[in-house]
VOBA-1610 file (N, C-alpha, C; in pm, whole numbers, padded with zeros to 5 digits, always signed):
BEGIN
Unk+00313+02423-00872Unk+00349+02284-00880Unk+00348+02220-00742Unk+00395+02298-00626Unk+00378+02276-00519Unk+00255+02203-00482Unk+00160+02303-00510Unk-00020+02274-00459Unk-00063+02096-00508Unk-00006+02085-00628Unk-00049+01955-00703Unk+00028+01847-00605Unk+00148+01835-00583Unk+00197+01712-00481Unk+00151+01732-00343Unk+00116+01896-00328Unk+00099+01872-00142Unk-00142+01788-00166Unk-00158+01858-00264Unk-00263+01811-00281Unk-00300+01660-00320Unk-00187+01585-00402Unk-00193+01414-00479Unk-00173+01367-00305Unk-00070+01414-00228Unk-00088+01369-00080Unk-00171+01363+00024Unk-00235+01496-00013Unk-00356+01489+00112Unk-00461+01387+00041Unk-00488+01386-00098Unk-00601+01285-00104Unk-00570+01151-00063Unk-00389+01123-00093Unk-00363+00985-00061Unk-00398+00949+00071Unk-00349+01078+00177Unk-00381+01041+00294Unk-00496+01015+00358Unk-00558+01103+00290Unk-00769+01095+00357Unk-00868+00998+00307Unk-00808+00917+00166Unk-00856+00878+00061Unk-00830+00789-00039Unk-00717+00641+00051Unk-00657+00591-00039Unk-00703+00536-00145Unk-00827+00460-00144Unk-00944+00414-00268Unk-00938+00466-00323Unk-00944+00640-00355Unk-00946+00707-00414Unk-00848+00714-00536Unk-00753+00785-00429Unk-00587+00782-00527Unk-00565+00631-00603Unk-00606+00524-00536Unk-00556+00407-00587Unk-00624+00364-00774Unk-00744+00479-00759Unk-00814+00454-00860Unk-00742+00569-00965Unk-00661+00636-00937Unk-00611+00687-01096Unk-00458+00727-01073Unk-00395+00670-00990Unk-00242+00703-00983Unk-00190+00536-00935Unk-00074+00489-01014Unk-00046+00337-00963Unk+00046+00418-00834Unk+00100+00281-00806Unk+00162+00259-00683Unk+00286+00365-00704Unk+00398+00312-00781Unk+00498+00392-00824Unk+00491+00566-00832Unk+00363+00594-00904Unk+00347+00713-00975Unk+00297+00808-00777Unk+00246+00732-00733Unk+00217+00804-00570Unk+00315+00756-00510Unk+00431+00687-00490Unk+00559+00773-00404Unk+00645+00831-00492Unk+00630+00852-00606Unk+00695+00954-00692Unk+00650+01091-00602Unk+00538+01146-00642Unk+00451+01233-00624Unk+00481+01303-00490Unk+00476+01231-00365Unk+00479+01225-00238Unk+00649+01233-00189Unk+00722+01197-00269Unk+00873+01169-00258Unk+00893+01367-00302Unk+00876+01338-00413Unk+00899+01527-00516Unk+00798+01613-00355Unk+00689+01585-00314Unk+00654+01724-00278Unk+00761+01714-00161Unk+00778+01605-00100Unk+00895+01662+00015Unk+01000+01660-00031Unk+01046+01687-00147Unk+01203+01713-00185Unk+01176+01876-00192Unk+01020+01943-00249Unk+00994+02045-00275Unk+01023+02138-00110Unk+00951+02077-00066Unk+00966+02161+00094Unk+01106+02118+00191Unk+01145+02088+00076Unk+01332+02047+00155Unk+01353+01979+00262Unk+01243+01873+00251Unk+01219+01795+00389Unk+01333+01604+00332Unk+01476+01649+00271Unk+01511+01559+00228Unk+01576+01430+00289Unk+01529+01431+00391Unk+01557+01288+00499Unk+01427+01206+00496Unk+01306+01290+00465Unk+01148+01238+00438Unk+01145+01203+00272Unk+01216+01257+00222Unk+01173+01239+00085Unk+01221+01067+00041Unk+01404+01036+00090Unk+01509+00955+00113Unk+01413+00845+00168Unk+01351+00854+00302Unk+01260+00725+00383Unk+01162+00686+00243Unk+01099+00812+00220Unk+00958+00722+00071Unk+01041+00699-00028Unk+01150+00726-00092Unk+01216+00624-00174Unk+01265+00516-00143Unk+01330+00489-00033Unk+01383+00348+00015Unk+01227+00261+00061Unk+01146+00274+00120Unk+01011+00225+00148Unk+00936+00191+00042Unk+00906+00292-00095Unk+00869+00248-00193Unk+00955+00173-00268Unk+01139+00156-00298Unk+01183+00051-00333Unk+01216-00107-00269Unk+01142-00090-00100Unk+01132-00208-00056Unk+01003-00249-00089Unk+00904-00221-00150Unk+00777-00245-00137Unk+00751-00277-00307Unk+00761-00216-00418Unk+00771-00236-00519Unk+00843-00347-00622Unk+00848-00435-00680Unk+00988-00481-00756Unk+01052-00395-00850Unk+01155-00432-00875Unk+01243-00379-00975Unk+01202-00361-01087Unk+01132-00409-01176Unk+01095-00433-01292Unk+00980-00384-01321Unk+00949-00392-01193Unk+00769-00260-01270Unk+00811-00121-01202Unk+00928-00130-01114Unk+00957+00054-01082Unk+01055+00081-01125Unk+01098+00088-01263Unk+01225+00138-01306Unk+01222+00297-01288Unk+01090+00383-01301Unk+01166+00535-01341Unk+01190+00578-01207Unk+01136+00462-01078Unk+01167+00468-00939Unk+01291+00509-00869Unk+01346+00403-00929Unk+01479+00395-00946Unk+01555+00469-00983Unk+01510+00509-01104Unk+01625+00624-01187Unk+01583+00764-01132Unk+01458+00758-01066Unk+01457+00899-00941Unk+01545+00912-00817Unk+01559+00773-00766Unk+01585+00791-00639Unk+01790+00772-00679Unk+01804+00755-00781Unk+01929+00778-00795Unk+01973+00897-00874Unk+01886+00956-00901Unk+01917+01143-00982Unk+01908+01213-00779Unk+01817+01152-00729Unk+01812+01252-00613Unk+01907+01185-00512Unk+02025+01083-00472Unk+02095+01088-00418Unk+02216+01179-00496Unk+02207+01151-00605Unk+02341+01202-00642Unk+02335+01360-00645Unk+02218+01427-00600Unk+02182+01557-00622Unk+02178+01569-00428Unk+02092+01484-00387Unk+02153+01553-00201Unk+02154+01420-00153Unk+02247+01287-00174Unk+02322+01250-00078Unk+02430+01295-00021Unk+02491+01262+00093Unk+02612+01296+00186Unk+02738+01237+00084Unk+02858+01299+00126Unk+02956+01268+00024Unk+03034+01176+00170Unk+03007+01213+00271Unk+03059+01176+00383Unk+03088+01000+00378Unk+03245+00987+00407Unk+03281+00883+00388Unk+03360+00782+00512Unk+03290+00694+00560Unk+03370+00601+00669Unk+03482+00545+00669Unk+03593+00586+00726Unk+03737+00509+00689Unk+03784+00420+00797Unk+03788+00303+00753Unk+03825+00199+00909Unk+03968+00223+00927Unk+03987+00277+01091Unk+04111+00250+01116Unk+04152+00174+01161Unk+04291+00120+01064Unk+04349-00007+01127Unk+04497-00015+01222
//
């Protein structure tokens, strides 16, 4: 499963015409988001979800969304700021 996202990436990267012709927008930072969640690169994975939800609207990236909030709640920080007063 690995080979398939590190591979949907290298074509994106060498080849965007390419990819653009059978994967939409959404479905390639899905793709690209999962292979670096795969190689535990999850500060890279975090940047292509926030980048693809600044770049996308709401309404045509919903399962976007409902990824990038299964994968905070799976490795965001619990770490919490308390103002002292």
């Amino acid at each position: 499963m690995m080979l398939v996202y590190a591979a949907l990436t290298l074509v994106a990267l060498c080849c965007p015409v390419l990819c653009c012709a059978w994967l939409t927008q959404e479905e390639f930072f899905l793709a690209f988001a999962k292979f670096e969640e795969i190689v535990k690169e999850f500060d890279r994975a975090r940047a292509i979800y926030k980048y693809a939800l600044d770049q996308l609207p709401r309404g045509a990236a919903q399962h976007l969304y409902d990824t990038f909030n299964r994968f905070e709640k799976q490795h965001g920080s619990r770490c919490v700021d308390v103002a002292i007063s």
